[in-house]
TIVEX-468697 format. One record per residue (C-alpha): residue number from 1; x, y, z. Coordinates in steps of 0.001 Angstrom, whole numbers, m for minus. Example, Ala and Ser with C-alpha at 12.3 -4.5 7.8 and 13.67 -1.06 7.14 Angstrom:
// residues 2
num|c1|c2|c3
1|12300|m4500|7800
2|13670|m1060|7140
END
This chain:
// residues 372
num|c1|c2|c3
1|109690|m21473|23651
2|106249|m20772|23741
3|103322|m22334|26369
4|99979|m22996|25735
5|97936|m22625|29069
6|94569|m24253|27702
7|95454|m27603|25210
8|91682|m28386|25752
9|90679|m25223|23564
10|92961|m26617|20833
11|90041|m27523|18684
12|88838|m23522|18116
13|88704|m22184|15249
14|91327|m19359|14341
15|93445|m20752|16948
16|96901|m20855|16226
17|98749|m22364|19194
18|102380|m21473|17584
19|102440|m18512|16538
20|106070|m18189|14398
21|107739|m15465|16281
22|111615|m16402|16177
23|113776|m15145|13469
24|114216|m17400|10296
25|118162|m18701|9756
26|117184|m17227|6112
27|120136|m17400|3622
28|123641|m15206|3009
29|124779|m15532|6502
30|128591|m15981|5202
31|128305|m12170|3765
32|130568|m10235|5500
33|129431|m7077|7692
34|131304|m3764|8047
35|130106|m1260|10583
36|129773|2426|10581
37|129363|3773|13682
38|130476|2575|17040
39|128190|4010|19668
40|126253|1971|22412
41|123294|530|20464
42|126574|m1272|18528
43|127918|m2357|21510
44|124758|m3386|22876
45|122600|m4531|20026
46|124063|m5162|17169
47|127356|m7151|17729
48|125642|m9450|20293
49|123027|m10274|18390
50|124956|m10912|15287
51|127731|m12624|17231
52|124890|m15026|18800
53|124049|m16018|15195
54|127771|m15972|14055
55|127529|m13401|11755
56|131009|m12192|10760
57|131752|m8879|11067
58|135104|m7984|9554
59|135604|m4795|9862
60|134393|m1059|12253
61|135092|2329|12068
62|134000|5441|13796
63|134713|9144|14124
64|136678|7756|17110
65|139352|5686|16428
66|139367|4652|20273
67|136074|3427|20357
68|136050|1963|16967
69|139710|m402|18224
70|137741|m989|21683
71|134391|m2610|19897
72|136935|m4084|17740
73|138769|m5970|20515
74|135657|m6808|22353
75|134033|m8864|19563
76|136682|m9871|17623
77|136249|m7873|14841
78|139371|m8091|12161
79|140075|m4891|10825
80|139220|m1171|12088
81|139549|1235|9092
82|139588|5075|9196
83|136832|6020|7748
84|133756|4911|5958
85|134977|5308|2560
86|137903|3152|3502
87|135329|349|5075
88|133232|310|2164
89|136004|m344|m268
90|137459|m3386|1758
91|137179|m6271|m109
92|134975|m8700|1700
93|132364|m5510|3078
94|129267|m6975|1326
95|126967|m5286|3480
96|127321|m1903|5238
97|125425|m1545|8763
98|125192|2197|9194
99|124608|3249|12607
100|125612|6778|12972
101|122690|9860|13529
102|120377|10133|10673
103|121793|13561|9147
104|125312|11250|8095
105|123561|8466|6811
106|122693|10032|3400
107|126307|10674|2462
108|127207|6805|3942
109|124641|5383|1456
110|125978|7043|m1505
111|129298|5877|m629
112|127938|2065|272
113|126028|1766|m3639
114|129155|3391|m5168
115|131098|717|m3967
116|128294|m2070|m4918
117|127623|m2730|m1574
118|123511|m3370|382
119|122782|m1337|3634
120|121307|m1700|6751
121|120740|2095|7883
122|119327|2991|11105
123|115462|4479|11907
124|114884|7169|11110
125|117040|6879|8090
126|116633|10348|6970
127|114846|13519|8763
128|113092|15137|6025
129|110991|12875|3614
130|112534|13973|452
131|115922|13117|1542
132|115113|9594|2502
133|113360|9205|m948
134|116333|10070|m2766
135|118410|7703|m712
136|116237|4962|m2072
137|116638|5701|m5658
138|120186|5957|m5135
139|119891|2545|m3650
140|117905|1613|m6448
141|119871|3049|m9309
142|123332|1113|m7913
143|121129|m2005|m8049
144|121652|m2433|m4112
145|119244|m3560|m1258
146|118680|m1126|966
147|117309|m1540|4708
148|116302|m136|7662
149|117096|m1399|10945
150|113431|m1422|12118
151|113784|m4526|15044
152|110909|m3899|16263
153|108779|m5995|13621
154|111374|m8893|15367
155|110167|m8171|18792
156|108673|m11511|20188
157|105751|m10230|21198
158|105175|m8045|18232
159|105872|m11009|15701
160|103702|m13353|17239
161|101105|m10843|17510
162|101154|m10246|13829
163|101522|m14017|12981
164|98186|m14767|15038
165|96493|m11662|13906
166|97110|m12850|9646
167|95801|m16431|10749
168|92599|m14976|12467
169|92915|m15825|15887
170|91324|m12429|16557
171|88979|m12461|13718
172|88925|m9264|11610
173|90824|m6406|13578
174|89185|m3098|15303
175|91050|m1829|17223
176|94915|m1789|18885
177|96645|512|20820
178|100179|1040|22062
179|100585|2460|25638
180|103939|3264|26967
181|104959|5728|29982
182|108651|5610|31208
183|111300|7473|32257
184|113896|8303|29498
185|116713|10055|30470
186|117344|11996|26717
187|119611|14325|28073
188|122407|11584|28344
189|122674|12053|24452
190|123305|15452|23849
191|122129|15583|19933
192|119210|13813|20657
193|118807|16524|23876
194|118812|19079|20955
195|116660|17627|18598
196|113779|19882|17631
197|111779|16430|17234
198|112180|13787|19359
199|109796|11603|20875
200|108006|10243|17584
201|111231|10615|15653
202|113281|8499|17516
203|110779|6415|19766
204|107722|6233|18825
205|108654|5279|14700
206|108915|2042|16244
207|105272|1760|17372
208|104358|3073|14358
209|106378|830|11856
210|105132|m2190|14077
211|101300|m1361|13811
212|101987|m996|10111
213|103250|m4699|9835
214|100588|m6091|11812
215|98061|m3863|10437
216|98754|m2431|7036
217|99084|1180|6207
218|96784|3942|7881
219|94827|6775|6116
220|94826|9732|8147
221|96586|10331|11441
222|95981|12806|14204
223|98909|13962|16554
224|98750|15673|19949
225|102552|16608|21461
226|103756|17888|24402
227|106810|18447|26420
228|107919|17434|30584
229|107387|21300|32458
230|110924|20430|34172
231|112828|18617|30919
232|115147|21454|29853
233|117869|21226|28205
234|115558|18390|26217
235|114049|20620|23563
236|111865|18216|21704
237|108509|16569|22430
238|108392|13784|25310
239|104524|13360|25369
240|102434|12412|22341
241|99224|10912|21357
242|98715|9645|18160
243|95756|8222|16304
244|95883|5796|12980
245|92899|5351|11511
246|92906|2598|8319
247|90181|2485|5350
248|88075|181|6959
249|86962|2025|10107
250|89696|285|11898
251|91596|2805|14352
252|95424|2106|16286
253|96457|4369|19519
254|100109|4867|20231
255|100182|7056|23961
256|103860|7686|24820
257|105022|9538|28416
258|108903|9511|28543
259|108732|11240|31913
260|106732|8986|34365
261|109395|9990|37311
262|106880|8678|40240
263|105311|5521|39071
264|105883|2193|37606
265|106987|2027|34024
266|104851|m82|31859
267|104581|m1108|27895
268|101553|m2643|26965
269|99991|m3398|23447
270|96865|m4745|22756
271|95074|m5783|19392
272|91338|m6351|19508
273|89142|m8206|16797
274|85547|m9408|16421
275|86902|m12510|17640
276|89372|m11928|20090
277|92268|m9869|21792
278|95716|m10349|21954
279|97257|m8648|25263
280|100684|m7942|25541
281|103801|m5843|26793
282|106939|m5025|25518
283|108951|m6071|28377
284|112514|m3890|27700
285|110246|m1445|28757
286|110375|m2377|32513
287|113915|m3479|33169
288|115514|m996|30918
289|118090|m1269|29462
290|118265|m4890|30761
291|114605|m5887|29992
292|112806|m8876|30354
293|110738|m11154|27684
294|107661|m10013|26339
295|104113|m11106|27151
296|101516|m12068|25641
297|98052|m13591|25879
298|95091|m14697|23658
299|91318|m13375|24973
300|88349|m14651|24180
301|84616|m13744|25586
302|86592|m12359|28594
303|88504|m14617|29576
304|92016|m16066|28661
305|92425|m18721|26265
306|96460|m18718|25806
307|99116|m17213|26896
308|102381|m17223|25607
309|106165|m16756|26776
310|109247|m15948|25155
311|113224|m16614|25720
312|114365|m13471|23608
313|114434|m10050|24260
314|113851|m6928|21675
315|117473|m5576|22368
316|120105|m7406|21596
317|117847|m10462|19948
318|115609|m8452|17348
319|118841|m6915|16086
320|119126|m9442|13996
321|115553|m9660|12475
322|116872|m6696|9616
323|120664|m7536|9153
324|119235|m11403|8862
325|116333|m10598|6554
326|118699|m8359|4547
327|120992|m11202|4246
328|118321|m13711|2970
329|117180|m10997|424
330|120705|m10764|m1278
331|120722|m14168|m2739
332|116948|m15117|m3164
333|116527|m11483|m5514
334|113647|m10294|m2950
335|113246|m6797|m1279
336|113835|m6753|2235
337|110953|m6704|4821
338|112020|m3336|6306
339|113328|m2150|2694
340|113691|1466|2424
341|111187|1705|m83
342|108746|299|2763
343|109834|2248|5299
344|109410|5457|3238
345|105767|4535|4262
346|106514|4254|7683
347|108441|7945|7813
348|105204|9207|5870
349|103227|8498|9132
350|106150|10117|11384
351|105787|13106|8974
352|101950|13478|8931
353|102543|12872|12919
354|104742|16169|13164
355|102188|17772|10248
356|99183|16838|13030
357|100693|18449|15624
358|101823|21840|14105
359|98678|22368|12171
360|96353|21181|14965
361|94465|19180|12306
362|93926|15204|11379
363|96215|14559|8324
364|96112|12107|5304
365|99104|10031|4917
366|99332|10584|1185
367|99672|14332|1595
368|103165|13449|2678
369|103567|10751|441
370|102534|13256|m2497
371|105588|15376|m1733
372|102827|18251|m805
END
């Protein structure tokens, strides 16, 4: 729950002393889940957090049959099929969590709205623009919801941020910034250890997508990467610096190190405004992979006026901020927060990122949003 450290500033204006930061119950949570993919972030994120909300799951596959029975077992999942085409034909698969590497998602999703059913597909859901634009129309075209698993929004600290950010507590944003330096050891996943692009592609998208739902969509972005001296076989950035900078003069910094081998790791976010500051960090980040609760703290004139503290972590809890927001868009007829059609804004701003950083140059968002 969250605790206010100064009741006698109640009275402020903008104050919001509750910000809504826990996940909605939402409707649909009888559909049943089938599950592509049974790698770690299953094991770890999804299945607890959907078994915490008693989701049912009723059926897994994977490319290994061993794994797939073992996650099976562990959570008391029904059924364990041999393929995807198999689990997306079972009756009682209403929704389709796809959590396999982004190059086998596009096939998954045409199988998924062939067969009627919505999907939750991992970030990124598809490495080149085009492709993930297609895989919305296809969405589209079966009449299907389509989702991407972008938790992040569901982070505590992160959804309270944006909740006290729309009601004003910070007056009109000008500034936020993202600061994260960690040590990430990439090499333990050998396709991501290959990956020509890396750190923004599979980290730092969730900065990005988070800033854009407290903040709205940037303009132009600028992108400086750069790489460990000692990270081989990683091939793909581990250092970037990115600017966002929005229509109104209002500019976002996301600084990533994945290879702080010496000193204390540390996530921090911040959001200023012409009436405040919100403090914060993202505390996964410092216990990883066990993690502690965020922070976060309301500043005003210098000092602190609130602070806040959550019971709920960004893995396994936030897991369930897209499969349950999904769920409650199925029967109320509304697109999903993180629908792909959204998120096709989000992967614009990885793209212009990667466009930044090859061509040396600041970028406009809508030159990758044009298709030029």
């Amino acid at each position: 729950m969250t605790q206010a450290t100064d009741p006698s500033a109640a009275s402020q204006p903008g104050d919001a002393l509750e910000p809504a930061w826990r996940i909605p119950p939402g409707r649909g949570r009888e559909l049943g889940i089938g599950i592509v993919g049974c790698g770690g972030i299953v094991a770890y994120g999804h299945l607890p957090a959907y078994r915490a909300a008693g989701l049912r799951v009723v059926a897994v596959t994977d490319v290994d049959p061993e794994r797939a029975r073992t996650v099976a077992r562990d959570f008391g999942v029904p059924q364990v099929t041999a393929n995807a085409a198999e689990l997306v034909a079972l009756d009682g698969v209403d929704i389709v969590d796809i959590a396999v590497p982004p190059w086998v998602q596009p096939e998954i999703v045409a199988l998924a709205a062939a067969a009627g059913r919505h999907v939750l597909c991992q970030k990124p859901f598809a490495l080149e623009f085009d492709v993930a634009r297609r895989m919305v129309d296809t969405a589209e075209a079966a009449g299907v919801l389509l989702a991407v698993n972008q938790q992040m929004r569901w982070d505590a600290g992160i959804a309270a941020s944006r909740d006290l950010v729309a009601r004003g507590a910070i007056g009109r944003p000008s500034a936020a910034q993202i600061e994260v330096s960690v040590s990430t050891g990439w090499h333990l996943w050998p396709w991501l250890a290959s990956a020509p692009r890396l750190e923004i592609m599979y980290h730092s998208i969730h900065y990005l997508d988070a800033l854009r739902s407290v903040l709205g969509d940037p303009v132009w972005v600028t992108s400086v990467h750069g790489r460990y001296p000692e990270q081989a076989p990683v091939q793909g950035e581990t250092r970037t610096t990115t600017l966002l900078e929005f229509a109104d003069g209002l500019q976002a910094l996301v600084a990533v190190n994945h290879y702080n081998l010496h000193g204390t790791p540390y996530g921090e976010f911040r959001f200023h405004g012409t009436e405040g500051a919100l403090e914060g960090t993202l505390g996964l980040l410092y216990d990883y992979p066990d993690g502690r609760p965020d922070t976060l703290s309301l500043h005003r004139g210098g000092r602190e006026v609130r602070s806040y503290t959550f019971d709920t972590r960004w893995i396994p809890d936030a897991f369930l901020g897209p499969m349950g927001d999904l769920m409650d868009a199925i029967p109320t007829g509304r697109q999903p927060v993180t629908s792909g059609r959204d998120n096709l804004g989000t992967l614009a701003v990885v793209m212009a990122a990667y466009r930044s950083a090859a061509e040396r140059r600041s970028v406009r968002v809508d030159e990758i949003l044009g298709g030029a």
